[in-house]
DSSP file (Angstrom, degrees, kcal/mol; ACC not computed):
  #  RESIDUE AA STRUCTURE BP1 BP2  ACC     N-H-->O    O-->H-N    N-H-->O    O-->H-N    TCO  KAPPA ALPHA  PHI   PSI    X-CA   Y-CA   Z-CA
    1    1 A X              0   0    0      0, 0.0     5,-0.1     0, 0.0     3,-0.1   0.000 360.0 360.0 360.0 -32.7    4.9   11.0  -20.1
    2    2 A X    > > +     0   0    0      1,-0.2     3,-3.8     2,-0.2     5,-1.1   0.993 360.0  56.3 -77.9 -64.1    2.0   10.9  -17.3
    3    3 A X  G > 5S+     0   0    0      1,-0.3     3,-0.6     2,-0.2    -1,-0.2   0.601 101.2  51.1 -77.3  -2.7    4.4   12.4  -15.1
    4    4 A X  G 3 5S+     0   0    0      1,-0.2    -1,-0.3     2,-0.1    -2,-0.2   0.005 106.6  53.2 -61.9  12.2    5.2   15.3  -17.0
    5    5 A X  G < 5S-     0   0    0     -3,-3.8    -1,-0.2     2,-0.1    -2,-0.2  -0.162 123.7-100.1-124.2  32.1    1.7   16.3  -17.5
    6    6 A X  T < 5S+     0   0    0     -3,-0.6     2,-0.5    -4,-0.5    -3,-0.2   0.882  74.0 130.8  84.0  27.0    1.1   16.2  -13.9
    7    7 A X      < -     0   0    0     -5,-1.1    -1,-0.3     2,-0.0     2,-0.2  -0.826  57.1-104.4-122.8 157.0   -0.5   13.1  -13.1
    8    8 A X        -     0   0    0     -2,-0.5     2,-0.6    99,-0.1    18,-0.1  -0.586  28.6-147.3 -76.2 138.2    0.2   10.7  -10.5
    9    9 A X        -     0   0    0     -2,-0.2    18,-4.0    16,-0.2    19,-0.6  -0.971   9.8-171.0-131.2 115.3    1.9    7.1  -11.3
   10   10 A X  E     -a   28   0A   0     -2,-0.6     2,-0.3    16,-0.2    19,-0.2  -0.885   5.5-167.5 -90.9 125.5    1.4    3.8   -9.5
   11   11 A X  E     +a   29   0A   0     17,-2.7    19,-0.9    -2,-0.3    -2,-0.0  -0.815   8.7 178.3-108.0 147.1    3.4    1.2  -10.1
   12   12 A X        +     0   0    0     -2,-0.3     2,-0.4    17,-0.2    19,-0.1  -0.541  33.6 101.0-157.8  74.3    2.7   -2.2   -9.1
   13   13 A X        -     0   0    0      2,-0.1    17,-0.1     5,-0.0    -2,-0.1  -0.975  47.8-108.4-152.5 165.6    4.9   -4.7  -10.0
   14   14 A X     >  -     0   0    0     -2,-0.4     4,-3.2     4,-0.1    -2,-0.1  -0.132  54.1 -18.8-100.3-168.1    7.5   -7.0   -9.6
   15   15 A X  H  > S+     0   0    0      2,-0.2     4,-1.8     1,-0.2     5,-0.1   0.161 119.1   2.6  27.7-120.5   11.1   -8.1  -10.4
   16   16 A X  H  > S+     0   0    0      2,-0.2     4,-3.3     1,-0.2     5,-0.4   0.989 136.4  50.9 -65.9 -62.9   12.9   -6.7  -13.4
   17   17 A X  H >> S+     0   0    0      2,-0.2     4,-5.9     1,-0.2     3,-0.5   0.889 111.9  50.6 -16.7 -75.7    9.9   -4.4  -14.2
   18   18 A X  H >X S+     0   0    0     -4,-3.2     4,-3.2     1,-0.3     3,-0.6   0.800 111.4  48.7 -27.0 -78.4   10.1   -3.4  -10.6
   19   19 A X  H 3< S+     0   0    0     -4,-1.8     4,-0.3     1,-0.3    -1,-0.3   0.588 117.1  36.0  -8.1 -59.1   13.5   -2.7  -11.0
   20   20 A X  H <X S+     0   0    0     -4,-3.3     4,-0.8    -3,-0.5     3,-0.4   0.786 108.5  64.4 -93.3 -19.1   13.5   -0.8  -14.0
   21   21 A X  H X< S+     0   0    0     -4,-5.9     3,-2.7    -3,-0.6     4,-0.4   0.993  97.2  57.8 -63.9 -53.8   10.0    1.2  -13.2
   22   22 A X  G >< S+     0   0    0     -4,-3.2     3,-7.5    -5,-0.4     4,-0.2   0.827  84.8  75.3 -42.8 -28.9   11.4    3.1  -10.0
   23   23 A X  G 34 S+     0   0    0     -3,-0.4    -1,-0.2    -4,-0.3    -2,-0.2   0.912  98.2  56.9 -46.0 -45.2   14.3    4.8  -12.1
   24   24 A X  G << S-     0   0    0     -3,-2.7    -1,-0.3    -4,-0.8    -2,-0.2   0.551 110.6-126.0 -65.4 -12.8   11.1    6.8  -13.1
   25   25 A X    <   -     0   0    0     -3,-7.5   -16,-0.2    -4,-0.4    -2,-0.1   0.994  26.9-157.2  73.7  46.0   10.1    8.0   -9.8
   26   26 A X        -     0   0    0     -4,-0.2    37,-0.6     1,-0.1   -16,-0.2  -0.224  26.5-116.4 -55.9 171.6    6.4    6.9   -9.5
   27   27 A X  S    S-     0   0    0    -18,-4.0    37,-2.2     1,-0.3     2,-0.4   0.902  96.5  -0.3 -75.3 -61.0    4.3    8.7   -7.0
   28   28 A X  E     -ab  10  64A   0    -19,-0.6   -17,-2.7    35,-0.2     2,-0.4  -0.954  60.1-158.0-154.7 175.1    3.9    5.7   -5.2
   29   29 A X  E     -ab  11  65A   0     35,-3.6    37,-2.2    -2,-0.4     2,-0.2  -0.911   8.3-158.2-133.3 133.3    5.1    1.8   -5.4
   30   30 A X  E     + b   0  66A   0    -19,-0.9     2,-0.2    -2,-0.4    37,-0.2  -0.776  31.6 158.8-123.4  80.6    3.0   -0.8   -3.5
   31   31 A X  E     - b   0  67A   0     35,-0.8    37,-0.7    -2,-0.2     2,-0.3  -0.624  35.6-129.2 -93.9 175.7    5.9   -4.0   -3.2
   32   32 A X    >>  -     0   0    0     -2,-0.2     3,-2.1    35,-0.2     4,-1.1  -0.792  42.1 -82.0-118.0 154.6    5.5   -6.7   -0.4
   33   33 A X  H 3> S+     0   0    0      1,-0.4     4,-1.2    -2,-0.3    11,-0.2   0.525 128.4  47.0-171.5 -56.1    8.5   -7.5    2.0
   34   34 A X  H 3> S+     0   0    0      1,-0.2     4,-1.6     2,-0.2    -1,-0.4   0.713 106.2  56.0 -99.8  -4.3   10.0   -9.9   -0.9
   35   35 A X  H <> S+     0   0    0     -3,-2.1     4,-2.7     2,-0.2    -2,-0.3   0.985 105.3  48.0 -60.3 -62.4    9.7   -7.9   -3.3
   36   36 A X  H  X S+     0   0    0     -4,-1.1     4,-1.8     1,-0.2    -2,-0.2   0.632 105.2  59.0 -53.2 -20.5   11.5   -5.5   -1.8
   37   37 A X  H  X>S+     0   0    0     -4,-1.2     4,-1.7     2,-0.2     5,-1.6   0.973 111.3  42.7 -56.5 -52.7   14.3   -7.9   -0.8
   38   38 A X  H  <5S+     0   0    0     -4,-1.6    -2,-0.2     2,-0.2    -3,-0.1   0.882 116.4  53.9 -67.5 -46.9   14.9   -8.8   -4.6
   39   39 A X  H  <5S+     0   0    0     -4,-2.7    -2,-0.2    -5,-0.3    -1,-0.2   0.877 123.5  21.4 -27.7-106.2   14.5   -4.9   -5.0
   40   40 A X  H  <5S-     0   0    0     -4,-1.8    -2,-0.2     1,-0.1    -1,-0.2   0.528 109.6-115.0 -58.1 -32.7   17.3   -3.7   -2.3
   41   41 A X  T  <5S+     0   0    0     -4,-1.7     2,-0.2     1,-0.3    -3,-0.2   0.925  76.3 112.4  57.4  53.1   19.3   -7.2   -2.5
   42   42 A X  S   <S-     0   0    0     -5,-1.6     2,-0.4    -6,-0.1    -1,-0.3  -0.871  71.0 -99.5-144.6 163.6   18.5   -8.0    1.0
   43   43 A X        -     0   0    0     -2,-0.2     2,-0.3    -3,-0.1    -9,-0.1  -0.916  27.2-165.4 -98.4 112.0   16.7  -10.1    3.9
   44   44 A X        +     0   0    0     -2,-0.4     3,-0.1   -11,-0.2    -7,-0.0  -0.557  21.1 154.4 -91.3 130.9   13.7   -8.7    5.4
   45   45 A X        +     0   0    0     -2,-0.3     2,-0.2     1,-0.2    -1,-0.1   0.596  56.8  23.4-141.9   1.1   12.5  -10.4    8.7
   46   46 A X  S  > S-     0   0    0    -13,-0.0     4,-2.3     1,-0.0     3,-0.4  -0.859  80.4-100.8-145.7-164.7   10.6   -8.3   10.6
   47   47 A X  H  > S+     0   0    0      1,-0.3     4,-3.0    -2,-0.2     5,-0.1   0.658 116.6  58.5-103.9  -5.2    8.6   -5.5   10.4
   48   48 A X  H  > S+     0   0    0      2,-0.2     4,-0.7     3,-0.1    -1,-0.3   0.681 114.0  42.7 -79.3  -1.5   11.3   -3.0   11.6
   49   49 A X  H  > S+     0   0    0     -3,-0.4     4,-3.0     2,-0.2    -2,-0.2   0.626 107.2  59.1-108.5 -34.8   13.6   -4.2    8.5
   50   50 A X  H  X S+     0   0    0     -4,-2.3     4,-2.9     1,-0.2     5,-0.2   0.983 109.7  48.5 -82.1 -25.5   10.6   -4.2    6.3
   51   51 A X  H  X S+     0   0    0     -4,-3.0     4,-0.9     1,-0.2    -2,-0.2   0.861 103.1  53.8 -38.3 -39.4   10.5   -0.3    7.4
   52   52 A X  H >X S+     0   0    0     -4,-0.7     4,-3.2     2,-0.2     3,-1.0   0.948 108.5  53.5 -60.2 -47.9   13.6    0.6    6.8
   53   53 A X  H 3X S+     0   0    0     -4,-3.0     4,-0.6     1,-0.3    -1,-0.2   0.841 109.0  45.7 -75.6 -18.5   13.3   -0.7    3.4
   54   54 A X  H 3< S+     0   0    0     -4,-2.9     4,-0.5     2,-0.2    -1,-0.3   0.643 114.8  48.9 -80.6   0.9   10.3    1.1    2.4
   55   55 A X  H <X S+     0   0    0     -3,-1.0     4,-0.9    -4,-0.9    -2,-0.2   0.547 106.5  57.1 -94.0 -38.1   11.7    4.2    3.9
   56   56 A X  H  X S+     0   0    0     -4,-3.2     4,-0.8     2,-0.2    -2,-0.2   0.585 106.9  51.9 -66.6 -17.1   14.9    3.5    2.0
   57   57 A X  H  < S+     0   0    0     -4,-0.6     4,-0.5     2,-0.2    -2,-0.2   0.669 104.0  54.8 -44.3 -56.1   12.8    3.6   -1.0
   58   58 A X  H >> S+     0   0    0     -4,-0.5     3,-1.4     1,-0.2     4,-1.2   0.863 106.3  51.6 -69.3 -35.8   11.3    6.7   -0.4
   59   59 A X  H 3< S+     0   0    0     -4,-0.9    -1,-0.2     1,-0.3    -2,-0.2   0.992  85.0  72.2 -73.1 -35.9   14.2    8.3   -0.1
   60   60 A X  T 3< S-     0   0    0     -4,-0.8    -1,-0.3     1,-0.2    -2,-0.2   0.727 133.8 -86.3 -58.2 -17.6   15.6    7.2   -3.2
   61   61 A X  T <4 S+     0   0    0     -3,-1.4     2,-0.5    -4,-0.5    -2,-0.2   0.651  81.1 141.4 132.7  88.3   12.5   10.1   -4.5
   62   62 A X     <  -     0   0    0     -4,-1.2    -1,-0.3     1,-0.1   -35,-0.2  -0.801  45.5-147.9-144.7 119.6    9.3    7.7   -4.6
   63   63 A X  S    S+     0   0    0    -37,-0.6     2,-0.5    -2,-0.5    16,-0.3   0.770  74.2  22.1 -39.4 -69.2    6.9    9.6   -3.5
   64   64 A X  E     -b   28   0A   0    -37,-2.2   -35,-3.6    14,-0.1     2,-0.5  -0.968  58.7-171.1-130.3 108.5    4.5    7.1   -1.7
   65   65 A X  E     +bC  29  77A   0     12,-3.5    12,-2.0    -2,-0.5     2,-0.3  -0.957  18.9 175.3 -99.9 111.4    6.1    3.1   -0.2
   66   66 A X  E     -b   30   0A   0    -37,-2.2   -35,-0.8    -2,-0.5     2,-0.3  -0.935   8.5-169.8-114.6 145.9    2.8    1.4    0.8
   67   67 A X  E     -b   31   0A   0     -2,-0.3     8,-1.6     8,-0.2   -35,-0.2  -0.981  16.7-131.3-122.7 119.0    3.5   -2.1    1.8
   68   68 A X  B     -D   74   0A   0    -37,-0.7     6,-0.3    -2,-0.3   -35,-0.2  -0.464  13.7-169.9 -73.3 156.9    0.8   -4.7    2.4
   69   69 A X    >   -     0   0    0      4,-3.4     3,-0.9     1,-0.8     5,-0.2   0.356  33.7-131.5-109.0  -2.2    0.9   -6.7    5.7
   70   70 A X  G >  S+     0   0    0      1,-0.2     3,-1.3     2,-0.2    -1,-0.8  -0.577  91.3   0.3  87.8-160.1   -2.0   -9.3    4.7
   71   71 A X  G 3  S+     0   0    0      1,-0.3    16,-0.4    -2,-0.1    -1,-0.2   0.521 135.3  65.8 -49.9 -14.9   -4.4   -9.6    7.6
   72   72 A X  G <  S-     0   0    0     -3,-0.9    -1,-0.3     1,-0.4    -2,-0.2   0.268  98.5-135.1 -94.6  23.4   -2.0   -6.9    9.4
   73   73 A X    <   -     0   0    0     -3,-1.3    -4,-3.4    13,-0.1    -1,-0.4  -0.291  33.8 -41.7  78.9-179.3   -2.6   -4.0    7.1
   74   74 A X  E     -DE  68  85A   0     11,-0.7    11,-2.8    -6,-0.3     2,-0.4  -0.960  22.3-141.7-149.1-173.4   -0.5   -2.0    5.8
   75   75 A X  E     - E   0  84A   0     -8,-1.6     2,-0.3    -2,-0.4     9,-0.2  -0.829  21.4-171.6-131.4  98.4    2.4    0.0    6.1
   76   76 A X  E     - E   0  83A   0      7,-3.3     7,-1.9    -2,-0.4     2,-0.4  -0.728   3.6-167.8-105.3 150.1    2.6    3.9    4.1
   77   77 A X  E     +CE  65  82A   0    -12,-2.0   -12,-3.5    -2,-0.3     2,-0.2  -0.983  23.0 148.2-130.5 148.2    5.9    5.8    4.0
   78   78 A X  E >   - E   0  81A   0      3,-1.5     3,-0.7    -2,-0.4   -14,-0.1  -0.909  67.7-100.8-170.0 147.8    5.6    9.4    2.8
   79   79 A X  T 3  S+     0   0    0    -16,-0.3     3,-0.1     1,-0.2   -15,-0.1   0.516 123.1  71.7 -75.0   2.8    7.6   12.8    3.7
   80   80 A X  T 3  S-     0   0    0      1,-0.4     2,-0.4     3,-0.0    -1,-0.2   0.905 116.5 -83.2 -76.1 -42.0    4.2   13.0    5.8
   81   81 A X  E <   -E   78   0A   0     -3,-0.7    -3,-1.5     2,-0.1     2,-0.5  -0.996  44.5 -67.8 179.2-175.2    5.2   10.4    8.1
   82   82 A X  E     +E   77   0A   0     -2,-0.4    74,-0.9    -5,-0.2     2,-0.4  -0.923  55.4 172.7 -90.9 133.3    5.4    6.6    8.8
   83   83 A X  E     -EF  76 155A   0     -7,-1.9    -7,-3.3    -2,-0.5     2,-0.6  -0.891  24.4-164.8-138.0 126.1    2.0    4.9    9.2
   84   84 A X  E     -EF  75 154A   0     70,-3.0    70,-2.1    -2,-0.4     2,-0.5  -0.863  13.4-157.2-113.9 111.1    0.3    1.3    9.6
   85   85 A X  E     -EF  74 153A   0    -11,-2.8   -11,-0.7    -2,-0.6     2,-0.5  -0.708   6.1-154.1-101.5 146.4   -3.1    1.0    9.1
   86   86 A X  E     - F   0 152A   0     66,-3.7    66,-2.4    -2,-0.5     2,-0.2  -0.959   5.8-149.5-118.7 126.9   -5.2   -2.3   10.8
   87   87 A X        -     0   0    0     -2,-0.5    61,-0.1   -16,-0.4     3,-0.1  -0.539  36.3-103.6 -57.0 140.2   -8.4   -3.8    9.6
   88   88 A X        -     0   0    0     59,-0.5    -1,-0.2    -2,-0.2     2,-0.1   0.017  53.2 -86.9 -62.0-170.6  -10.5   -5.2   12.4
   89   89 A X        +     0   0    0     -3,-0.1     2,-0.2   -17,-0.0    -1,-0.0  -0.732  61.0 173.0 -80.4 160.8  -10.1   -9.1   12.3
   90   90 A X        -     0   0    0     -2,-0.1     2,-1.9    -3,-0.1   -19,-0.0  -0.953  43.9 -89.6-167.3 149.8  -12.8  -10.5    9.8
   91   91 A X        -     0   0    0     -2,-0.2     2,-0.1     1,-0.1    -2,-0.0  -0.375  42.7-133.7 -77.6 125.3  -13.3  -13.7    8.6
   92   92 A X        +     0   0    0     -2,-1.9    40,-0.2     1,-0.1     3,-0.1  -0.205  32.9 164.3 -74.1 124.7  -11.2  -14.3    5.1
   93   93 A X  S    S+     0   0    0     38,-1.6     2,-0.3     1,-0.4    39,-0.2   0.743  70.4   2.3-111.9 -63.0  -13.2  -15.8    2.5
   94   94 A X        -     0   0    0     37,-2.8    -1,-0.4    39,-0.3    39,-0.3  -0.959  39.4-174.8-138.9 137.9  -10.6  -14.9   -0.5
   95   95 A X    >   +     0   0    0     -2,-0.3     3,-1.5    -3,-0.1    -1,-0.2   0.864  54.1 114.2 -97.5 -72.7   -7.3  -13.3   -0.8
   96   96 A X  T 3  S+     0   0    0      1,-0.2    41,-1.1     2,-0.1    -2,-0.1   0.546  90.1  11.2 -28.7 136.7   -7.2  -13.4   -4.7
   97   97 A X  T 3> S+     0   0    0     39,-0.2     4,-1.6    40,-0.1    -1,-0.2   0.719  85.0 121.0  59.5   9.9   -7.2   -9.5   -5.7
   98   98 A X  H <> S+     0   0    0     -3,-1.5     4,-1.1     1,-0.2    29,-0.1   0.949  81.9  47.6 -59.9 -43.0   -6.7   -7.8   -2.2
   99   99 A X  H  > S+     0   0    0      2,-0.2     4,-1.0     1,-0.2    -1,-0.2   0.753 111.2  41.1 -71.1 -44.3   -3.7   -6.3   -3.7
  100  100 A X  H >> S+     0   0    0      2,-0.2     4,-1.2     1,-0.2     3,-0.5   0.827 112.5  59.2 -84.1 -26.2   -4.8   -4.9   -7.0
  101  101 A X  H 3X S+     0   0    0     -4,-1.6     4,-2.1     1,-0.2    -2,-0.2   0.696 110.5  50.0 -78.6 -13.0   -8.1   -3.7   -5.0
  102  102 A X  H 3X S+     0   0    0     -4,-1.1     4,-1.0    24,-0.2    -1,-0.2   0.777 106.5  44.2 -64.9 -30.4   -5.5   -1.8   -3.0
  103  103 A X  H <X S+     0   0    0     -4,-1.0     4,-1.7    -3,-0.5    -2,-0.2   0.697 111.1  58.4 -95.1 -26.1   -3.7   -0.3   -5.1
  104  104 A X  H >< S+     0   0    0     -4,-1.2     3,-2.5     2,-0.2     4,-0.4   0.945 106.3  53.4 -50.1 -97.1   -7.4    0.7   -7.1
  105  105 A X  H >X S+     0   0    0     -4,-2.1     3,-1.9     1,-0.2     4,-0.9   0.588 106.6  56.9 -25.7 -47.1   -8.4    2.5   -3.7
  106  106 A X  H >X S+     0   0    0     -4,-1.0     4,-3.1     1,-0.3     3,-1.9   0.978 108.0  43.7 -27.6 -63.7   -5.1    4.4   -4.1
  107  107 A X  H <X S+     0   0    0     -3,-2.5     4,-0.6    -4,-1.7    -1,-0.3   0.674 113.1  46.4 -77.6  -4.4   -5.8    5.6   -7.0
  108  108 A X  H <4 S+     0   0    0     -3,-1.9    -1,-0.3    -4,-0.4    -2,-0.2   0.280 110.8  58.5-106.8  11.0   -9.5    6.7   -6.4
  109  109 A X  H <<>S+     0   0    0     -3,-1.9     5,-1.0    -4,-0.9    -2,-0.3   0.624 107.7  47.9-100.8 -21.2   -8.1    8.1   -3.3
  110  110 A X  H ><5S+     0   0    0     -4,-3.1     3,-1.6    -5,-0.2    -2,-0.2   0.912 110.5  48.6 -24.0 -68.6   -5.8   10.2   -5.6
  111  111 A X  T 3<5S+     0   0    0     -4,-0.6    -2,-0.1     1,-0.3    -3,-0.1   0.394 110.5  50.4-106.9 -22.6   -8.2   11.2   -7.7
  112  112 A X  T 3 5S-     0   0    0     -4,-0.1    -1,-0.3     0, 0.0    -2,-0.1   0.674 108.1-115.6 -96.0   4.6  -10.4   12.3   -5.0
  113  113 A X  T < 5 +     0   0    0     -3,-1.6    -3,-0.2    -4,-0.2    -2,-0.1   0.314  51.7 168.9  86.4   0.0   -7.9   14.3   -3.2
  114  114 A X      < -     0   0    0     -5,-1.0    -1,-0.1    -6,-0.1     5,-0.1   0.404  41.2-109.6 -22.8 154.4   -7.9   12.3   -0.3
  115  115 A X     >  -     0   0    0      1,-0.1     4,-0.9     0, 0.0    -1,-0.1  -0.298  35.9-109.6 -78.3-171.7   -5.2   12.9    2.3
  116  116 A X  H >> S+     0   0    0      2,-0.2     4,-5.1     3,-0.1     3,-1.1   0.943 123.2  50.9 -55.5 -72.5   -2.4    9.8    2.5
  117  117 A X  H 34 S+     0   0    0      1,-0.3     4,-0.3     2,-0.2    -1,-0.1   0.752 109.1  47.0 -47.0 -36.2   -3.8    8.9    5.6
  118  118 A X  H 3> S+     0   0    0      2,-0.2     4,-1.9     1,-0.2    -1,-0.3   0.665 112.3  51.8 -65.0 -29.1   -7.1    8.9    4.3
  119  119 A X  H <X S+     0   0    0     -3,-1.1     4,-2.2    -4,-0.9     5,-0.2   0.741 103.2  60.8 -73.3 -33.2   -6.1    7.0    1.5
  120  120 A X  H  < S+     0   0    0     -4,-5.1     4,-0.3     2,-0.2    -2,-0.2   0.670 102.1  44.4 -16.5 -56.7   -4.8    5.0    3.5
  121  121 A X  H >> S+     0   0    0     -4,-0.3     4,-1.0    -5,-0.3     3,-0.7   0.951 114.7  51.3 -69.5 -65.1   -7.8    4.0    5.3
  122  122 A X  H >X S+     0   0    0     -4,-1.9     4,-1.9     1,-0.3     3,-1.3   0.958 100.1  56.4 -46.6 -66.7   -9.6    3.6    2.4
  123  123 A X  H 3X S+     0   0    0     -4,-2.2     4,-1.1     1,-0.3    -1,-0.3   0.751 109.3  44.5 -34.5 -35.5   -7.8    1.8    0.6
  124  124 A X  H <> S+     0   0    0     -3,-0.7     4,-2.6    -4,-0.3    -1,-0.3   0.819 105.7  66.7 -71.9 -34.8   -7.5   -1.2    3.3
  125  125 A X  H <X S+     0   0    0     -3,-1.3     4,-2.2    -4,-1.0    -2,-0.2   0.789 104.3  37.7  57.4 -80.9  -10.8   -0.8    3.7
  126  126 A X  H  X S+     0   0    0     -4,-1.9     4,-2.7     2,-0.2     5,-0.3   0.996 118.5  49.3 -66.9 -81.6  -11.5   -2.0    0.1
  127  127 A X  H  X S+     0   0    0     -4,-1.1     4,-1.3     1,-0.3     3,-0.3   0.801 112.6  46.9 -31.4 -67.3   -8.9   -4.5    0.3
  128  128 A X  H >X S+     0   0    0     -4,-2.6     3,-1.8     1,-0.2     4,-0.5   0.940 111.5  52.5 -25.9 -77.3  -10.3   -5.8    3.8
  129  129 A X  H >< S+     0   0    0     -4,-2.2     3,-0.9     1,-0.2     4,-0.3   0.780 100.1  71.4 -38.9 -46.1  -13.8   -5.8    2.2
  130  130 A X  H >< S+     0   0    0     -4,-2.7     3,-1.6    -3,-0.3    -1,-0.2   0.897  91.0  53.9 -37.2 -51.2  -12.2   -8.0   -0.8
  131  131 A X  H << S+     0   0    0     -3,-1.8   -37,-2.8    -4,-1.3   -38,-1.6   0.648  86.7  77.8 -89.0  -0.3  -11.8  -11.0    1.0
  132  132 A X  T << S+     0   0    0     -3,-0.9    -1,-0.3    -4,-0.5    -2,-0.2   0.443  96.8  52.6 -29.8 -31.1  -15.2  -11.1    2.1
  133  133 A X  S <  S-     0   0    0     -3,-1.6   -39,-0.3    -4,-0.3   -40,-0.1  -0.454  70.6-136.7 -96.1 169.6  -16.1  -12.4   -1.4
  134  134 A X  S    S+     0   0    0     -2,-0.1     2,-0.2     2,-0.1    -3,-0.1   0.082  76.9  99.8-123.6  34.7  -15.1  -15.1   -3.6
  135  135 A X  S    S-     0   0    0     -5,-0.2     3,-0.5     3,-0.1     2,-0.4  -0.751  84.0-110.5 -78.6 160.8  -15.1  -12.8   -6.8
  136  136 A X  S    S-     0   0    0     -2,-0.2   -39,-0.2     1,-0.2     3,-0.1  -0.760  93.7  -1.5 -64.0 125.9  -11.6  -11.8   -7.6
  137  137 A X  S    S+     0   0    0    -41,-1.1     2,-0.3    -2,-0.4    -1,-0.2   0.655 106.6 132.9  75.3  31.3  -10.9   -8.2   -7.0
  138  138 A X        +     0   0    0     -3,-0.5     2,-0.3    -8,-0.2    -1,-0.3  -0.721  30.7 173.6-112.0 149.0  -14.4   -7.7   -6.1
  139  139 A X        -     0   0    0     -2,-0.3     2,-0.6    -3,-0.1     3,-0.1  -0.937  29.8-122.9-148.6-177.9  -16.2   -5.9   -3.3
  140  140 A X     >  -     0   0    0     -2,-0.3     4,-2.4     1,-0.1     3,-0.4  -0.986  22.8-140.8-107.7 127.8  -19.5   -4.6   -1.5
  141  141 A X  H  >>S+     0   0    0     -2,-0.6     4,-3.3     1,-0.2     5,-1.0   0.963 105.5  52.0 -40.0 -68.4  -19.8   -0.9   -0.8
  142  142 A X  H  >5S+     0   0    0      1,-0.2     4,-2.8     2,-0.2    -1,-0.2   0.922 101.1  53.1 -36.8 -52.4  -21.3   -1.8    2.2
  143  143 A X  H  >5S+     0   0    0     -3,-0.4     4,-3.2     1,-0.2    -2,-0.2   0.945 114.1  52.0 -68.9 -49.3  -18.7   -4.2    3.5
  144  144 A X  H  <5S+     0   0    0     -4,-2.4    -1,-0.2     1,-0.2    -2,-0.2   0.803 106.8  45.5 -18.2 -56.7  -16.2   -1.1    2.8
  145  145 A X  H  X5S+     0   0    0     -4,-3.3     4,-1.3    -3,-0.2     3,-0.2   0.774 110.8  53.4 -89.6 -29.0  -17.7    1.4    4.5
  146  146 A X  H ><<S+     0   0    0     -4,-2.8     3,-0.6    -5,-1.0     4,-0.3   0.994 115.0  49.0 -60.6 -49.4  -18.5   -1.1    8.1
  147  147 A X  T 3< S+     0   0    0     -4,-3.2   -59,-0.5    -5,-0.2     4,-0.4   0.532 102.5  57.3 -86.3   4.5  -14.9   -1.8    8.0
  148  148 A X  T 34 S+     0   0    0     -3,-0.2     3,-0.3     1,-0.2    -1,-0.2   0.715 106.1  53.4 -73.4 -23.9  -13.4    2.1    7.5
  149  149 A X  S << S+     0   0    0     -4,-1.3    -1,-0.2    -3,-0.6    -2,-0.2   0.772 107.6  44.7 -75.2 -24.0  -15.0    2.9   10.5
  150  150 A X  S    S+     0   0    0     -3,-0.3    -1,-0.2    -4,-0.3    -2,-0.2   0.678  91.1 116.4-113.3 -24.7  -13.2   -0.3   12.5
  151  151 A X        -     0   0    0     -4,-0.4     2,-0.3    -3,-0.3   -64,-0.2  -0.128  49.7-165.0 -51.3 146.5   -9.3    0.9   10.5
  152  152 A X  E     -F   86   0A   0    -66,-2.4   -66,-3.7   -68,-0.1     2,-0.5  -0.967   5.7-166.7-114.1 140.0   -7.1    1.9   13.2
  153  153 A X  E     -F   85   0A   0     -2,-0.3     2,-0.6   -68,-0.2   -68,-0.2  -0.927   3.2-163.5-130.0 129.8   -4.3    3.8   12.0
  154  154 A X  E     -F   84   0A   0    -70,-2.1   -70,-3.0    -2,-0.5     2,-0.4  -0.890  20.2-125.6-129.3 148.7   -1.1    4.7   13.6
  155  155 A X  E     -F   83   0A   0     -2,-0.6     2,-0.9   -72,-0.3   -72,-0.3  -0.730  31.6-140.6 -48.2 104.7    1.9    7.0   13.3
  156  156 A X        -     0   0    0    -74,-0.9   -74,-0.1    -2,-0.4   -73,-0.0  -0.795  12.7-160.7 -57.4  69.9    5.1    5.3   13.4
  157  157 A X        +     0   0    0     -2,-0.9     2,-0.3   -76,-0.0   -76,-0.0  -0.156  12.4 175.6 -17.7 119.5    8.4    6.6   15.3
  158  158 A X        -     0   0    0    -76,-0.0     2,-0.6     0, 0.0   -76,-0.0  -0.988  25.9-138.4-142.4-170.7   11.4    5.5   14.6
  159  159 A X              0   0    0     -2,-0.3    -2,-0.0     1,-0.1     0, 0.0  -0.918 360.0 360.0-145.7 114.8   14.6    6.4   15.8
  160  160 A X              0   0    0     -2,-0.6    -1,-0.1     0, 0.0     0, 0.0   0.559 360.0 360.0 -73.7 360.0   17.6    6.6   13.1
């Protein structure tokens, strides 16, 4: 229904859900590296395998494969390109809600018109900033904005 009035849909979930949500074609799908195994019915073990499988993803028509990497970023696949964006190192206070706070920056980086890449950024950014706290799924503006400046983000190649 959302996507037939023109709005973008993030899915973020696992297993069966998972499973059954893509049929629909979200705009973009945030799994992690076992998710996607269960997904695809395969073994992921590095990070050229977990490309392939968000890239196999995309093609299947989902729009936008972001995969987190934990402390290594993450990984967006898009008909723009391949890209991995890196938080500087920082010291980890809590984990709990980096993921949902990612997938929030996504969606206010939708909504603001952001580029991919830009969402990109942000989005890590927030997520980065997360574990800085020990609320759940909480952040500081501040802590946000010191660590967009530090993202490095790169293009990916790869060679079919």
């Amino acid at each position: 229904m959302a996507k037939a009035k023109d709005k973008k849909v993030i899915l973020d979930t696992s297993g069966d859900l998972l499973k059954e949500g893509i049929k629909a074609n979200p705009t973009m799908i945030k799994p992690n590296s076992e998710e996607m195994e269960s997904l695809l019915g395969i073994s992921i073990n590095n990070k050229d395998e977990i490309i392939k499988s968000a890239l196999k993803l995309h093609q299947s028509g989902i729009e936008v494969v972001v995969v987190s990497l934990g402390g290594d970023g993450a990984l967006l696949v898009s008909k723009e390109g391949i890209y991995q964006g890196r938080p500087p190192k920082i010291d980890v206070v809590n984990t709990v809600g980096c993921g949902d706070s990612m997938v929030a920056a996504f969606a206010v980086g939708f909504e603001r018109g952001y580029s991919l890449v830009d969402s990109l950024k942000y989005a890590i950014s927030v997520s980065a900033a997360n574990v800085l706290t020990n609320s759940t799924g909480s952040f500081k503006q501040e802590d946000a904005e010191s660590i967009y400046k530090d993202i490095e983000i790169t293009k990916i190649n790869i060679e079919n």
